[in-house]
N, C-alpha and C positions, 0 to 999 in steps of 0.2 A: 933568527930562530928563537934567542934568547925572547925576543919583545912579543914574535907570536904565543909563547910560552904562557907572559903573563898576563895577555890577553885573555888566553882561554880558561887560564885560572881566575881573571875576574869575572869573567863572563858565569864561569861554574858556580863559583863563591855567590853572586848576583841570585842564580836560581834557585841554589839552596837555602838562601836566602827569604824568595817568596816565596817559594815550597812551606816553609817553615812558618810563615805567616802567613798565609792560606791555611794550615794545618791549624793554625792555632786563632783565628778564627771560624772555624769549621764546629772544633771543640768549645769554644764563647758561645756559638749561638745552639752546638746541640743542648750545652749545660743550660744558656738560659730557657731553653722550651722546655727542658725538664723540670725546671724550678716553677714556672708557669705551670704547667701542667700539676705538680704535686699541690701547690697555692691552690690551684681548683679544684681539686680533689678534698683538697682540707676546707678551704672557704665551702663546699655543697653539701661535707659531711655537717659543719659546724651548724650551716642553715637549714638544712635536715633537722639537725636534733631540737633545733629549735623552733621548729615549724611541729615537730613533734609533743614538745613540751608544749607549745600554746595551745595544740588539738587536745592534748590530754586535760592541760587545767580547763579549758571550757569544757569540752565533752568527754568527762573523764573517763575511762575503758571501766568500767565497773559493772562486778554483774547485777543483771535486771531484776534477778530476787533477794540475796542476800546482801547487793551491794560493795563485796569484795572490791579490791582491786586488781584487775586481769594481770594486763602488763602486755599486754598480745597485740597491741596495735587493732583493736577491734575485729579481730578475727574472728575472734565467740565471743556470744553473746550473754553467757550465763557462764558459773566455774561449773567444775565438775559434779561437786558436789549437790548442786541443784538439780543441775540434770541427769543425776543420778536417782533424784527423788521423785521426777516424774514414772508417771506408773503406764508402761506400754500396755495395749492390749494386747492378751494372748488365751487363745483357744481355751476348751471350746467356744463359737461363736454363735448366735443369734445368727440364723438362717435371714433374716430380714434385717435387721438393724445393726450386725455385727457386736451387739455388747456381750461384754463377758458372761459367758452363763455358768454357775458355779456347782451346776448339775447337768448331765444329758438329759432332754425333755423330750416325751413323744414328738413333738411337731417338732424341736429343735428350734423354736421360737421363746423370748421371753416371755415372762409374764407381762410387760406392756405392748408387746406385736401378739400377742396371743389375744388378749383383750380390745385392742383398740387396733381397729385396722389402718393401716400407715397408706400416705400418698405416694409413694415411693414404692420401689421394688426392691434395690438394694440400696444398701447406705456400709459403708466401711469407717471404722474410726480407730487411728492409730493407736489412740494412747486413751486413760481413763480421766472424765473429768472431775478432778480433785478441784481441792484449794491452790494447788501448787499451778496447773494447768490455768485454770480459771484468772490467775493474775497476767500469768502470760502474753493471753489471749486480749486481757482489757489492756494491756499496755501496748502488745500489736494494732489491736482496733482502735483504741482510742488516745492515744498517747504517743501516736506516733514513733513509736518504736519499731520502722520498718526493716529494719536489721535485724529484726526477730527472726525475718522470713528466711534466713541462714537455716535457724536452730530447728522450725517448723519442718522447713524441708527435707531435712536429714533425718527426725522420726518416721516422716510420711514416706519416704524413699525406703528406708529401713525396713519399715511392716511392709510395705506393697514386696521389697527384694525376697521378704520371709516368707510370706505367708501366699504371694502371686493373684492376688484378684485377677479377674480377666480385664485387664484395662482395656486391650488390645482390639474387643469385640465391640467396641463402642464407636460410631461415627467420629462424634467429636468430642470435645469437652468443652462446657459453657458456664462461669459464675454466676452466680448471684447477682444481680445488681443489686445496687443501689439507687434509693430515688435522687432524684439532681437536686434537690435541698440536702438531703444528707451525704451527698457525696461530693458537695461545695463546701459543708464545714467540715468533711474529715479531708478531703485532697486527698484522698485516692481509695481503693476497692480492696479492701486486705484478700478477700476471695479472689479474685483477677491476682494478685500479685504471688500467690502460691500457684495459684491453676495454671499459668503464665510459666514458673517457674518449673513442676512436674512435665507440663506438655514440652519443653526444651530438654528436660532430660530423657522424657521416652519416646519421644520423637513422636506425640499424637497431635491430631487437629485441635485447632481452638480456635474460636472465636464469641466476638461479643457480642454480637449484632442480630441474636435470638429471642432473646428474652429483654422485656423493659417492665419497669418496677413503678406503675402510674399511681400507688397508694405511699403517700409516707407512712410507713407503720413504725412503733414505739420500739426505740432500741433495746436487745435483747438484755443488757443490763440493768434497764429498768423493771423486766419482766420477774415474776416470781420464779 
């Protein structure tokens, strides 16, 4: 009785034994995949921030007219204070061309759609073209700044949310092209890439495959 005694008590001693070390490699390897895992976390954050800092010293976040620095991770394109300076269009409008008219007119046309008959029937334009607008625009069109097309679309969305053109009544919507000389040295269609952009937000047709541009004509920045 005695011998089966100490038997069972070795045999018990024995399991609590690997009980105990089972337990205590259980806890080694949860600690080590925690230690792993936190390294990774800190090694992605570290390579982040500096995968961050080399996008910012090349391509600094600065905005496109004063030159600020944002700090936004390139989310806007300009600070506030610039685009606080562009000047939206608003009412009354030119019945034909939508420019500001600074008085109600008989026909409700300007003096240049009252004078000079337009090829067009309507034309909408968000904002007014200053000096501030006009830089904008040559550094979208020409200078590759197609992250412009952020700042563009949210005036253009803006007025059409205000003021409601009938977008809706239109078939589809088609850009401008470009001739294929001028559209090989700029690499890409700044009109397609906002039209592109509006038609995804209101859900209308677009397409390219209307209209071709068989004349190179003189860039409008070279025009008076």
């Amino acid at each position: 009785s005695r011998t089966m005694t100490l038997l069972v008590k070795v045999a018990t001693d024995g399991v609590t034994h690997n009980r105990d070390k089972h337990n205590a490699i259980h806890i080694f390897l949860m600690t080590s995949l925690l230690w792993s895992f936190l390294i990774y976390v800190l090694y992605y954050i570290m390579l982040s921030t500096i995968k961050q800092g080399l996008k910012d010293l090349i391509f600094p976040d600065n905005c496109y007219c004063c030159h600020q620095f944002l700090n936004n991770r390139h989310q806007q394109q300009i600070c506030g204070t610039c685009l606080s300076k562009i000047q939206l269009n608003t009412p009354p409008f030119c019945l034909k061309c939508s420019r500001h008219l600074d008085h109600f007119t008989a026909n409700s046309l300007c003096s240049s759609c009252s004078i000079t008959p337009q090829s067009f029937d309507h034309a909408w334009g968000a904002c007014t073209y200053d000096e501030q607008l006009r830089h904008l625009l040559h550094q979208f069109k020409y200078s590759g700044k197609i992250s412009l097309r952020k700042t563009f679309h949210g005036l253009m969305t803006d007025f059409i949310d205000r003021f409601h053109p009938p977008l809706h009544q239109f078939d589809l919507v088609t850009p401008i092209p470009l001739h294929p000389v001028r559209l090989r040295e700029r690499g890409y269609n700044q009109a397609e890439i906002i039209a592109r952009d509006l038609c995804r937000h209101y859900r209308l047709a677009f397409t390219t495959d209307i209209l071709i541009r068989d004349q190179p004509t003189q860039a409008q920045a070279n025009l008076d």
